[in-house]
C-alpha positions, -999 to +999 in steps of 0.1 A: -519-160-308-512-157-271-531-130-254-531-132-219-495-133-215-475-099-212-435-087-205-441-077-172-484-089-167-501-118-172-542-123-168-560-155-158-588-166-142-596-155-105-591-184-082-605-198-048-567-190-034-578-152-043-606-145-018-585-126+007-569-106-019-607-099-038-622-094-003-597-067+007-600-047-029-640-051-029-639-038+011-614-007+002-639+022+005-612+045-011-626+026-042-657+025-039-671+057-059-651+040-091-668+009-087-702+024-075-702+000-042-719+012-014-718-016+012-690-042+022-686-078+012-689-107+031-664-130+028-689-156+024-703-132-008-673-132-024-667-171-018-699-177-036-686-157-062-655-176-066-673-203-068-695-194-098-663-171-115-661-201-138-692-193-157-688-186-195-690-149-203-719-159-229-738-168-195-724-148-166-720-116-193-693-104-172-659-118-169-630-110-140-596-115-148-567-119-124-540-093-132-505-109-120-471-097-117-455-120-145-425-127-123-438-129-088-472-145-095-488-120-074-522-106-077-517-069-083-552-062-095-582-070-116-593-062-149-637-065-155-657-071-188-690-063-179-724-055-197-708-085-221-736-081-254-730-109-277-754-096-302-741-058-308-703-073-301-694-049-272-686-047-232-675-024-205-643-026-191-627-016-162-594-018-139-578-015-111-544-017-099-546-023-062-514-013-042-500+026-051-466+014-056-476-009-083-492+021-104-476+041-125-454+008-135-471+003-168-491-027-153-525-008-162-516-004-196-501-039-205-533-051-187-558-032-210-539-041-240-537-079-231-575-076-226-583-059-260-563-083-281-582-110-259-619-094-269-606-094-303-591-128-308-614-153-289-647-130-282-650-111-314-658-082-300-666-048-324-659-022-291-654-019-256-664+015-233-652+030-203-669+046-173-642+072-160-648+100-131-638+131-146-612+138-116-597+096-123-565+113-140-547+083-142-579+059-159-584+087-180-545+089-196-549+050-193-576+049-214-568+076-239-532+061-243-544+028-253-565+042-281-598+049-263-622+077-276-638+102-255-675+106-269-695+114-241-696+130-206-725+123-184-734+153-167-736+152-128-737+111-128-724+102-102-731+114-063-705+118-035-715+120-005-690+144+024-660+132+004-647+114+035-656+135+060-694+118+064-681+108+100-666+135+110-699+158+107-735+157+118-760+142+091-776+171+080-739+196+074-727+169+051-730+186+014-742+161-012-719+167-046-721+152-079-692+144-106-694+137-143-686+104-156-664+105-188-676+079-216-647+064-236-650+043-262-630+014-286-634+005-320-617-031-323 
């Protein structure tokens, strides 16, 4: 069974030829509360990185896949397995589609569909979960489309800090907030 391969996606390993692409998704702080980043990469960082992305999941536990425009052959995102557990069968996945004009396309979807029929057919996996900011609209129909349970919401998880305007105000008139992360879940 081929399960990388979509209609209009196709997954596959993140290559050396991908480190200006990585370092400009990684450096985006518009993403950075999803991903819980709070510094920038190097490009030396990520380099090194590339150059250990070959480990097996069973050693790295965490796997990045290239998300590729099937007729182009374009990086358009990146799809995570994280927090890989070989023993109770599960992972954390995550996604991101880079560029605003490519969302919205379906590319998400076929992504997270290409990926679960990949945990299934060569990992074995019994689940996969999803972190999701309550206000990520778009994850959270994502998610729930493909067949992801909501079981959990973590109250107050996740802190924001001025919500873009940190450089705009004095230190001590920026208002610390906090959001709820949304637990999803999949039973392969």
């Amino acid at each position: 069974m081929v399960t990388l391969i979509g209609n209009s996606v196709f997954l596959r390993a993140v290559e050396p030829e991908d480190l200006i692409a990585i370092h400009r998704i990684e450096n985006d702080e518009r993403l950075w509360a999803v991903s819980e980043t709070l510094t920038p990469f190097s490009l030396h960082s990520i380099k090194d990185y590339l150059a250990h992305a070959h480990k097996d999941i069973y050693e790295a536990k965490q796997l990045r896949l290239a998300v590729c425009e099937i007729n182009t052959k374009v990086l358009i995102g990146l799809i995570d397995l994280f927090d890989f557990d070989p023993y109770n069968a599960r992972a954390g996945v995550g996604i991101l589609i880079e560029s605003q004009e490519n969302r919205g396309k379906g590319y998400g979807k076929e992504a997270l569909n290409l990926v679960i029929a990949y945990v299934k057919t060569h990992l074995k996996l019994h689940q996969l979960y999803a972190n999701i900011l309550e206000d990520n609209t778009a994850s959270v129909q994502l998610f729930t489309h493909a067949g992801f349970d909501l079981v959990g919401v973590k109250k107050e998880w996740r802190r924001v800090s001025g919500e873009g305007v940190r450089s705009c105000l004095p230190a001590k008139q920026i208002r610390e907030s906090y959001k709820n992360e949304l637990l999803f879940q999949y039973l392969l």
